[in-house]
SEVO-407127 format. One line per 4 residues: for each residue x, y, z of C-alpha. Coordinates in steps of 0.2 Angstrom, whole numbers. Layout:
% SEVO-407127
X/Y/Z ~ ...
END
This chain:
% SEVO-407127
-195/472/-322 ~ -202/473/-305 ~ -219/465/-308 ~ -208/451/-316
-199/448/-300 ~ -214/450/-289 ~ -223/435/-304 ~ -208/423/-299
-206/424/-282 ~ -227/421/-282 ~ -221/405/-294 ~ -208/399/-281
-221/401/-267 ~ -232/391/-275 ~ -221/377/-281 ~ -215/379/-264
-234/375/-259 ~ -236/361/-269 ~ -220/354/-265 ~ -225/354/-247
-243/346/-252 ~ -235/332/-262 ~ -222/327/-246 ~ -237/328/-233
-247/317/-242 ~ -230/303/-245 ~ -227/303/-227 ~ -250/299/-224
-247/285/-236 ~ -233/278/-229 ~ -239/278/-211 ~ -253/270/-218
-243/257/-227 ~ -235/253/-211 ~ -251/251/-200 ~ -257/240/-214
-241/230/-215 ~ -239/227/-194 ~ -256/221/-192 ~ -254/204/-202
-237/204/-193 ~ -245/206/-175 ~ -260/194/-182 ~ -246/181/-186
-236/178/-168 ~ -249/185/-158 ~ -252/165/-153 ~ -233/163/-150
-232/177/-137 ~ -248/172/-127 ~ -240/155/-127 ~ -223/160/-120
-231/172/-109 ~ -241/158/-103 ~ -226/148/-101 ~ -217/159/-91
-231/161/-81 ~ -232/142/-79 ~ -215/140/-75 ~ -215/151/-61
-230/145/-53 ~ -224/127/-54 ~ -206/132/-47 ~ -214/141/-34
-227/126/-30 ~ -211/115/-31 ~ -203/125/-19 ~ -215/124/-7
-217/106/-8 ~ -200/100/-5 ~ -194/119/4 ~ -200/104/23
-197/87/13 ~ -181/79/26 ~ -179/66/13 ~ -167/62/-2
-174/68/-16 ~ -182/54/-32 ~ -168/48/-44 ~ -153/51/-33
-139/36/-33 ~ -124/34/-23 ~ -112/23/-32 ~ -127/14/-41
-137/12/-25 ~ -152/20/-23 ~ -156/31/-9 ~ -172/40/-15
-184/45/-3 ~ -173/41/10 ~ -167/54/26 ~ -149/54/31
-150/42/43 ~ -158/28/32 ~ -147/32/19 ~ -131/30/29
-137/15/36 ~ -142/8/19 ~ -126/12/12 ~ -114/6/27
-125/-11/27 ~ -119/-12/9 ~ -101/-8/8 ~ -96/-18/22
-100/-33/11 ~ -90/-28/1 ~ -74/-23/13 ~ -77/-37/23
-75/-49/9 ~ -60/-58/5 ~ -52/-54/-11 ~ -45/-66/-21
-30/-65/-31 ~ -22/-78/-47 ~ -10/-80/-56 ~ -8/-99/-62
-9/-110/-48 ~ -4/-94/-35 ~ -16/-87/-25 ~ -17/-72/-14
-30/-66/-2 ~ -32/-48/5 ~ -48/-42/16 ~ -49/-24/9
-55/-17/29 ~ -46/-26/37 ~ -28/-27/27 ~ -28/-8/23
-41/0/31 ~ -52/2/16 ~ -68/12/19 ~ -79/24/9
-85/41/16 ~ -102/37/17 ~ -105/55/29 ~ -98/66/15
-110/56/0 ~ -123/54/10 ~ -123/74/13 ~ -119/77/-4
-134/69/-8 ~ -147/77/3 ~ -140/94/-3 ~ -145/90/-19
-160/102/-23 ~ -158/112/-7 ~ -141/119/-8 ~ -144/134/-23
-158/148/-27 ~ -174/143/-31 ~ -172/143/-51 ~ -157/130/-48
-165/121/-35 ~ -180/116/-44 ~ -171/111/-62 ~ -158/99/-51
-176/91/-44 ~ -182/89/-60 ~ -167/83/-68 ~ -163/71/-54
-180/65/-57 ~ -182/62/-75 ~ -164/55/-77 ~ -155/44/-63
-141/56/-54 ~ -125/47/-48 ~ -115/50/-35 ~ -98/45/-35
-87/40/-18 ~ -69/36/-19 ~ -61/22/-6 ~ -49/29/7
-37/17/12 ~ -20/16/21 ~ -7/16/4 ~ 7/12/15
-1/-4/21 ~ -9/-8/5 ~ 8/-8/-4 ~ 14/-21/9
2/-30/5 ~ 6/-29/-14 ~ 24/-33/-9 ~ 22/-48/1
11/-54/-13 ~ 26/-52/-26 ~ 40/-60/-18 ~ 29/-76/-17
24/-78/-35 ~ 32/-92/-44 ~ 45/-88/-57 ~ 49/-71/-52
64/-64/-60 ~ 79/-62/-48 ~ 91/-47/-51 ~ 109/-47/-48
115/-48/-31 ~ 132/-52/-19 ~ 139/-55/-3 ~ 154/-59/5
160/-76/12 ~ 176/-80/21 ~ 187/-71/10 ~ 178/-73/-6
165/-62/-15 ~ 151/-69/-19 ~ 140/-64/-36 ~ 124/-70/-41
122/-65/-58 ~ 102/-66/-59 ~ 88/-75/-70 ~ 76/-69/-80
57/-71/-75 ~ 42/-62/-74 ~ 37/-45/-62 ~ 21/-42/-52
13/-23/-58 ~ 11/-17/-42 ~ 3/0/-46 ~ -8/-10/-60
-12/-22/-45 ~ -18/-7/-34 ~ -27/1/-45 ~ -36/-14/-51
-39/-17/-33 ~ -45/2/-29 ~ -57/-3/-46 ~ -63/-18/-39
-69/-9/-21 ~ -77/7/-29 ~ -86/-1/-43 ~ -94/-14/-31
-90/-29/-42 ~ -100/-43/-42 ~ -81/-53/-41 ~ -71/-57/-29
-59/-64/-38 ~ -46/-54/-50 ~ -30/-57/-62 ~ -13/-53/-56
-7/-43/-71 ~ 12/-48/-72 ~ 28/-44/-85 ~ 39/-53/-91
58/-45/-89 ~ 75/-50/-90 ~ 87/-46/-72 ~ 98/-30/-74
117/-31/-79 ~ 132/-33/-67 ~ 140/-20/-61 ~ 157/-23/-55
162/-5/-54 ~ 148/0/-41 ~ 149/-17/-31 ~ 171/-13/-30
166/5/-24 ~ 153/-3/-11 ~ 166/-17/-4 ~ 183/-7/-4
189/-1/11 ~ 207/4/17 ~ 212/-5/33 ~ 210/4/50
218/3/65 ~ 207/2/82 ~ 211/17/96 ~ 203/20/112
205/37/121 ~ 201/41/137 ~ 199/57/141 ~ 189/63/135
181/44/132 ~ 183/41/112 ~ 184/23/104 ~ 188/18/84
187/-2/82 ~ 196/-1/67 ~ 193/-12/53 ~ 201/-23/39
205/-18/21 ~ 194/-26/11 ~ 197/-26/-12 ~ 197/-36/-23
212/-48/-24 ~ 215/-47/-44 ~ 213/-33/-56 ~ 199/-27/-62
202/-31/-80 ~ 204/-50/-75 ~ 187/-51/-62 ~ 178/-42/-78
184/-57/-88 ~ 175/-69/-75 ~ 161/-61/-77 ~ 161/-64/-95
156/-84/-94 ~ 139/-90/-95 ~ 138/-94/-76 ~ 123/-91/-62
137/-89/-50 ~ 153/-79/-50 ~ 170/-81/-35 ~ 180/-66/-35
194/-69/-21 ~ 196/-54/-11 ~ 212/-47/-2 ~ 209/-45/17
221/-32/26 ~ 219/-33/42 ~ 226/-17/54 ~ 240/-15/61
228/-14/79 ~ 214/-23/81 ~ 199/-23/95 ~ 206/-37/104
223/-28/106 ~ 215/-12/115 ~ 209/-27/129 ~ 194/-26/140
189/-8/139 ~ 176/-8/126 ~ 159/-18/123 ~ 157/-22/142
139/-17/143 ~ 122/-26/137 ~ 114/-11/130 ~ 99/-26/124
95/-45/124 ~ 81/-54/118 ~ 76/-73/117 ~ 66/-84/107
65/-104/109 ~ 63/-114/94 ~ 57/-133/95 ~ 75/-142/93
66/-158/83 ~ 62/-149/68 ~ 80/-152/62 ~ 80/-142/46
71/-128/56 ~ 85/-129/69 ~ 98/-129/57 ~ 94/-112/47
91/-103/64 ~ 109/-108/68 ~ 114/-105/51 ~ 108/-87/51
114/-83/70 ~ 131/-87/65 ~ 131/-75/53 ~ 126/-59/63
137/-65/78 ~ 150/-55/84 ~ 148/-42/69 ~ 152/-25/73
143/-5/68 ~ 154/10/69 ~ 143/23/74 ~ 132/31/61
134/12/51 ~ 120/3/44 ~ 116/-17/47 ~ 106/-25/34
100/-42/37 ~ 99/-49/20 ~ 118/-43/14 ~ 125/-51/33
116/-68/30 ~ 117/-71/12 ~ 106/-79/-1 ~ 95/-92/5
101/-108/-6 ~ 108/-127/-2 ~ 126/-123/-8 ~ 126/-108/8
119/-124/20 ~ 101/-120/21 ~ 87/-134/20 ~ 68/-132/18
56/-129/32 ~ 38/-121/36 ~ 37/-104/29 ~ 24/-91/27
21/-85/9 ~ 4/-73/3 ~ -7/-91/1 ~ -4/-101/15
12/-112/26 ~ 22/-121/14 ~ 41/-128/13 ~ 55/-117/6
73/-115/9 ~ 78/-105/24 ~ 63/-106/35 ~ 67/-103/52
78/-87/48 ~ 64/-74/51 ~ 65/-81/71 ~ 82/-73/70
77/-58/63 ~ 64/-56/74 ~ 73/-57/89 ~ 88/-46/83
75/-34/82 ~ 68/-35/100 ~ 87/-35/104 ~ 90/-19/93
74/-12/100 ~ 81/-13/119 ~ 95/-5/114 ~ 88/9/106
94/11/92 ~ 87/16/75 ~ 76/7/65 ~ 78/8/46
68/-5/39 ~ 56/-16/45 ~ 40/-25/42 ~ 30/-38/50
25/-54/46 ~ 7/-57/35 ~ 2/-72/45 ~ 5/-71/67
20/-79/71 ~ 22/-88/87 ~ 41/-86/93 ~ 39/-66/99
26/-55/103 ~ 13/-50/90 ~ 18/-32/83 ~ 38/-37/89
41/-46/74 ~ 53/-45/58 ~ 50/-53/44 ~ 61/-54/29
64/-62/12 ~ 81/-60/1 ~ 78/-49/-13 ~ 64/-39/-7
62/-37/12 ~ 77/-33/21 ~ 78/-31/42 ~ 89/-13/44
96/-5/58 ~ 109/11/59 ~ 120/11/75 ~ 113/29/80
126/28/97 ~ 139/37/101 ~ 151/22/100 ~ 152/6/92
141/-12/96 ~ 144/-29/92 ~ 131/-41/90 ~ 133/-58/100
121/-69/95 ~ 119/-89/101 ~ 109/-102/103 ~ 109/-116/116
93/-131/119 ~ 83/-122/110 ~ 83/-104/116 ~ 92/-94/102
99/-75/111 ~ 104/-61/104 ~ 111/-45/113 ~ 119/-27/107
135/-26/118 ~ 145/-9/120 ~ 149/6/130 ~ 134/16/139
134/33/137 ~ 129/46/149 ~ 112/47/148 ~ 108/30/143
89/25/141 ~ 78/11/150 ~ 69/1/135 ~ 53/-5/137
43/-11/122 ~ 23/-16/125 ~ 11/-18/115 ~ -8/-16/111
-20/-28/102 ~ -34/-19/94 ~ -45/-32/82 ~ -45/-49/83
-55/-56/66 ~ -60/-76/65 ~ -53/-86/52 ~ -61/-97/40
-60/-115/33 ~ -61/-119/14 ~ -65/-138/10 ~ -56/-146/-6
-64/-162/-16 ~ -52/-174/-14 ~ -53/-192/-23 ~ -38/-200/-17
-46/-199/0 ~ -61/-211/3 ~ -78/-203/5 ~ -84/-199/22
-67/-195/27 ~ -58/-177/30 ~ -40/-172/32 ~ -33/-157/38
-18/-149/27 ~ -18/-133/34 ~ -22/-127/54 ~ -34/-112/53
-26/-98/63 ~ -33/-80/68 ~ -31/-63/61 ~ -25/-48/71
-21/-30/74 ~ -8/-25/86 ~ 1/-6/90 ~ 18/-7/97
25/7/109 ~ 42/10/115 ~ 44/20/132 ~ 60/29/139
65/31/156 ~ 78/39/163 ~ 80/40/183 ~ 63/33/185
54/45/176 ~ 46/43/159 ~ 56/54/144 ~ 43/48/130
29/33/125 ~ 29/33/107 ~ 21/22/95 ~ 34/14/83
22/2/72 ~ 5/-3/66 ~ 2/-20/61 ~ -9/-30/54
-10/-49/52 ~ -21/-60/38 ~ -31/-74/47 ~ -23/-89/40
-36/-101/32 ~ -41/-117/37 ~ -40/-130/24 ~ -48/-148/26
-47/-161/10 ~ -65/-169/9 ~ -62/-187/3 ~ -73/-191/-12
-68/-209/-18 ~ -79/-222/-17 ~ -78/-238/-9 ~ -81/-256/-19
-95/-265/-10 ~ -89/-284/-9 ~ -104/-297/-10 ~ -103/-309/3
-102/-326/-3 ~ -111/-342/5
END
């Protein structure tokens, strides 16, 4: 039993042995398998990894090579564009001098505007200060392959160079001034639609009901403008891109709430010194129901009578205690010969004389004088529109205006609305002017006083004067208003073919006048010492162009006979 045992543990030893023997010689075949199978494998991309290697080792030289040879270059690097304008190879200097040279071709010209017949012509430097940041690009630019690590550096160089890099500079320009611009344009196109509007006459309300027409689009029109500077286009000529629309509808109720007014008796109190001029009553003098049943005819024009209340006291009861100082006066003369000039300044001086402004009320121009048409007594005179001096109805009353504002300037009081004229006017001062047009541009002022103010307005042989009457207050302001011309820009002359002229001849249809820019300041002084200098305006006026008619019709040559 024991040798049995002892047999088969000697068995298990030895299987054990061979056991061993067999998984020794597994794991030699396999490692030899291995090496066998890597070598091919090694054989087979060998090439590839000396290539890369290669590469790599390429790359870095020829980055560091590269670095070196631009690491002193002062110059703009090849294949570098500022708004499609090479500057390759150029150093900062050049490059801003290349580019100003270019762009002020391009602000300096004049920019033509069409719709139909209607022209328009804006100077992009000059109307609104349009200029490009050549500094910044030009900067921009000379960074470019200077301003990372090397690795960045040397691929912006070598894309820059294999394909064309463009850098892009947006205009900056004055929005305020080129939105006037936009607007003057718009009031002047032919067939513009004209929205509800009304006034009081006598003792009559007055409603113009509107017409359709069409609409400039002025943020279209800027940004086409904006377009036409930053692209560089080769044209300097573009379409006005208009809409037609129909005017908005009447409404009664808001123009009621606007007119109505309870009557108010004037007071005056001395001590301590407090003044109410009172006013009349003012609605509508019938029923709602019936002026909405006027409104339903097919008429351009509607009357509503209104029902005037005047106070129990009125101004002139409370006797000479109040509007006894000339807070301001301003003239203008005006040529008394051009008849239908003379008339509308008259026209329009009637109308703002002797009305009064409580304190804290608002004048506007348009709603004082009224439409502008022959049934209201205007004629046609000069006026200035976007494309030139024509004839329209009303010309003249931008004089009146003009001097109100001067007036209203002296007086210090505040201004709410005002702009000047496109084109230099001669009757005031450059940068003193007001320019208006019903519908669109209003003249406004807010009696910011203490008390109330009249406006007395006259003309006489062809001085028209306008002054702010009323009661000075403690401290009460010397006015004076000077003002500063900054650019003067020549204008230029544009010769039209004529043929109903003979040839050889000319004939001026339009005097050439110049372009300006002007700053306005008003001063305050109180006992002789300065309170404050402040500039109220900047303004900028369009040389207005010189037109001469070339004649081109020929002339029959007679034979003389013997």
């Amino acid at each position: 039993m024991a040798q049995s045992v002892l047999d088969k543990e000697q068995t298990d030893t030895k299987e054990n042995s061979n056991l061993a023997g067999s998984e020794s010689s597994n794991d030699s075949s396999f490692n030899n398998n291995m090496h066998a199978t890597q070598k091919p494998l090694i054989r087979k991309y060998l090439p590839l990894i000396l290539i890369s290697i290669a590469l790599l080792v390429f790359i870095c030289a020829f980055s560091t090579t590269f670095a070196l040879l631009n690491i002193n270059n002062d110059k703009i690097i090849k294949g570098i564009h500022i708004n499609g304008i090479n500057v390759s190879g150029l150093t900062i200097n050049e490059a801003t001098q290349k580019l100003s040279d270019e762009f002020s071709k391009k602000l300096n010209n004049t920019l033509t505007l069409t719709t139909g017949e209607f022209t328009a012509e804006i100077i992009p430097s000059f109307d609104f200060d349009a200029s490009y940041n050549v500094s910044v690009a030009v900067q921009t630019a000379y960074n470019i392959g200077r301003s990372g690590n090397l690795i960045k550096n040397n691929y912006d160089i070598l894309f820059a160079t294999l394909a064309k890099r463009n850098i892009f500079i947006n205009v900056l320009y004055d929005n305020e001034k080129l939105e006037n611009c936009i607007s003057d344009i718009s009031v002047n196109i032919p067939g513009l639609v004209k929205e509800p509007s009304y006034y009081i006459e006598d003792s009559n309300l007055i409603i113009l009901k509107g017409s359709p027409g069409i609409e400039l689009l002025k943020e279209q029109t800027k940004n086409l403008i904006i377009s036409n500077i930053e692209n560089l286009s080769n044209s300097n000529s573009m379409e006005l891109p208009l809409q037609n629309v129909e005017p908005k509808q009447i409404d009664l109720d808001k123009i009621h709430s606007e007119i109505y007014s309870e009557p108010k008796n004037a007071y005056i109190i001395k001590e301590p010194f407090e003044l109410n001029v009172g006013s009349s009553g003012t609605d509508f003098g019938i029923s709602m129901t019936e002026a909405k049943n006027l409104l339903q005819e097919e008429k351009n024009e509607y009357i509503i009578p209104l029902k005037i209340t005047p106070p129990e006291i009125s101004v002139e009861d409370l006797g000479n205690d109040i509007f006894v100082h000339n807070l301001g006066t301003f003239t203008s003369q005006f040529n008394v010969y051009n008849y239908n000039r003379t008339n509308n300044v008259e026209i329009a001086s009637t109308k703002i004389n002797n009305v009064i402004l409580l304190p804290g009320e608002e004048f506007s121009y348009n709603k004082t004088v009224g439409e502008r048409t022959i049934a209201n007594g205007f004629k046609e005179a000069s006026v200035y529109t976007s494309s030139g001096v024509v004839n329209g109805l009303g010309g003249g009353i931008c004089q009146v205006s003009s001097t109100l504002y001067n007036s209203v300037l002296l007086a210090n009081l505040e201004i709410v609305e005002r702009r000047n004229h496109r084109y230099a006017v001669s009757y005031v001062p450059l940068g003193q002017d007001a320019t208006v047009a019903y519908g669109s541009i209003d003249f406004r002022f807010k009696n910011n006083r203490k008390y109330p103010i009249k406006i007395v307005s006259y003309t006489n042989n062809g001085k028209l004067t306008i002054s702010i009457i009323g009661i000075k207050e403690d401290n009460e302001y010397q006015v004076s208003i000077t003002t500063k011309k900054l650019q003067t820009i020549p204008f230029k002359t544009q010769y039209i073919d004529d043929s109903s002229l003979p040839e050889g001849t000319q004939k001026q249809t339009q005097y050439g006048d110049y372009g300006y820019k002007y700053e306005t300041y008003k001063t305050l002084t109180l006992n002789g010492n300065v309170i404050s200098s402040n500039l109220i305006s900047s303004d900028t006026y369009t040389p207005l162009t010189r037109v001469v008619r070339v004649g081109t019709k020929k002339t029959q040559e007679t034979t003389p006979q013997n």
